[in-house]
N, C-alpha and C positions, 0 to 999 in steps of 0.2 A: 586229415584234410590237407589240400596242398597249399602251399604256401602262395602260388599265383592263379588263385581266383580269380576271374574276371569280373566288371562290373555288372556282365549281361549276369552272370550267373548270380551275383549279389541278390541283383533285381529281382530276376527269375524266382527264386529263394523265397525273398519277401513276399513276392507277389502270393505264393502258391499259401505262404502262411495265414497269410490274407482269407485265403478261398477256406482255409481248413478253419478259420476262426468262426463263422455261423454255426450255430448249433443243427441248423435242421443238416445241411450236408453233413455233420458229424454223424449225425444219428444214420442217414440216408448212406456214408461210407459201411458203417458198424455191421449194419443190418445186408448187406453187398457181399462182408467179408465174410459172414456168413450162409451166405447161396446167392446165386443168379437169381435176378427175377425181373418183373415186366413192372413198368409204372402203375399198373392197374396193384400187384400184390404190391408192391412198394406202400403206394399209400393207401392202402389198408389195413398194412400190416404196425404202419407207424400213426394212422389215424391221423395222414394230411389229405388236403385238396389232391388230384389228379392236377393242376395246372400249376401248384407247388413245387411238385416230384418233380417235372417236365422241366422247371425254372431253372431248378437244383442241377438236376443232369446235363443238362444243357452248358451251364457254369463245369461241373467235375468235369466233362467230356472236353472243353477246352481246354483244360491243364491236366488232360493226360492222366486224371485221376481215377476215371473210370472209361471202359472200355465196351461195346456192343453189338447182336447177333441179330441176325432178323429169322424168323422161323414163319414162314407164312407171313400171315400179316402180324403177326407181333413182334415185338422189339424186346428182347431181353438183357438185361445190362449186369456188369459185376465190375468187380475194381480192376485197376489195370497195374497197380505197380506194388509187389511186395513189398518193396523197402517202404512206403507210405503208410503201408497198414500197418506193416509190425511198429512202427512209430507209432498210430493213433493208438494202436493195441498197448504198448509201453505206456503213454500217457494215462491211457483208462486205467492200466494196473495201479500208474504212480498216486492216482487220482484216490483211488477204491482203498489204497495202503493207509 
């Protein structure tokens, strides 16, 4: 890590901890990092609301957390930054250990 981090990036940092701190976006990452999919499979697949998923995405897609395709009229989302995952991926292991 470098020695002159900025404050933005301090912040930045927090902030995103922040975002990773709700369980449903946990779950809603996990389920991402393993396949693309549309809100519609999302929250079925995790047994929430449609206006939930939508909440959620909406939140990860502001910080860059997740990333999406339009195919016709659907929307298909998946995560956007490795380094993010293999971190929640490390916590899950550290967690599961």
């Amino acid at each position: 890590m470098s020695d002159s981090v900025t404050e933005e990036t301090i912040q930045k940092t927090a902030d995103t901890f922040k975002v990773l701190s709700d369980p449903t976006r946990i779950r809603i990452l996990h389920y991402l990092c393993q396949k693309e999919a549309s809100v519609s499979d999302i929250a079925s697949s995790l047994d929430l609301k449609q206006s939930t998923v939508s909440h959620q995405l909406r939140t990860l897609k502001l910080y860059r957390l997740v990333t999406h395709r339009r195919e016709g009229t659907s929307i298909y989302y998946t995560f956007k930054d490795d380094h993010v995952m293999q971190t929640l991926e490390q916590m899950i292991d550290h967690i599961e250990e």
